[in-house]
N, C-alpha and C positions, 0 to 999 in steps of 0.2 A: 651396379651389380656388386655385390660385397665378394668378395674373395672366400677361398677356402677356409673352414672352422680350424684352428688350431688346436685338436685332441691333447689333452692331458694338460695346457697350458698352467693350470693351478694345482696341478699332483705334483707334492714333495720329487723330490730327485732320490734313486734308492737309497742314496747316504744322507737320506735324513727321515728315511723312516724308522719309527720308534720301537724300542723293546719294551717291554717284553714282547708286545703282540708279533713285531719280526720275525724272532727268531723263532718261537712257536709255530706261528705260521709256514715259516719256513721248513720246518722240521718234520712238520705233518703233512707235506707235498704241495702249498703253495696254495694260494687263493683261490682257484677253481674248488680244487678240496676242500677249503676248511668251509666256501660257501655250502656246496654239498652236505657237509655236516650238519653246518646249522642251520639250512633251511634258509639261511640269508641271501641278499642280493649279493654278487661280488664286491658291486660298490662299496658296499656297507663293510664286509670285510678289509677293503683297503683304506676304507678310513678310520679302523682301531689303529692303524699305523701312524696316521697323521696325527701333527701336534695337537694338542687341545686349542678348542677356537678355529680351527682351520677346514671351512667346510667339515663341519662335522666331526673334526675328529677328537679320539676320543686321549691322546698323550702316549700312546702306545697301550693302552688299557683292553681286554677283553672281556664285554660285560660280561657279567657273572652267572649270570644265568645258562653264558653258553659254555663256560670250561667243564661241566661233569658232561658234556657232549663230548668234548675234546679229550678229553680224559679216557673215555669210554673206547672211543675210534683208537686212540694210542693205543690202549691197550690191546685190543683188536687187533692190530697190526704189530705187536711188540716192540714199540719203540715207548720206550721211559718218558714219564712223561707226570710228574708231580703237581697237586693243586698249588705248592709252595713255591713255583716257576711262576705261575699269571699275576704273584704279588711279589715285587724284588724288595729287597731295600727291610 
């Protein structure tokens, strides 16, 4: 009989999740939210944090399709919140 499933066993540790999508996420109340927003699965939203190549993830990157969602809810709720944030560098 196999033993208990160890949850999260290949999810980044929090200090290695990626910005920009991080801190974004962060700032707009967290992963439940930002699924919320875009209609995405939670999953999906916690791996724009993961490295690129790592189960899916995308480098810390927010596809693009979803920031004028993002954008939209920020404003909504008056928190600042620039298209020139989801692209650093």
């Amino acid at each position: 009989m196999p033993g208990p499933r160890k949850r999260g066993l290949n999810r980044p540790s929090k200090g290695e999740y990626l910005d920009p999508a991080r801190s974004i996420i962060a700032r707009l109340g967290g992963v439940a939210i930002v699924a919320r927003v875009t209609g995405r699965d939670p999953t999906r939203v916690f791996r724009w944090m993961y490295p690129a190549g790592r189960r899916g993830g995308t480098g810390g990157r927010i596809p693009a399709n979803e920031i004028p969602k993002l954008v939209a809810y920020a404003q909504k709720k008056g928190k600042r919140l620039s298209h020139a944030e989801f692209f650093p560098g």
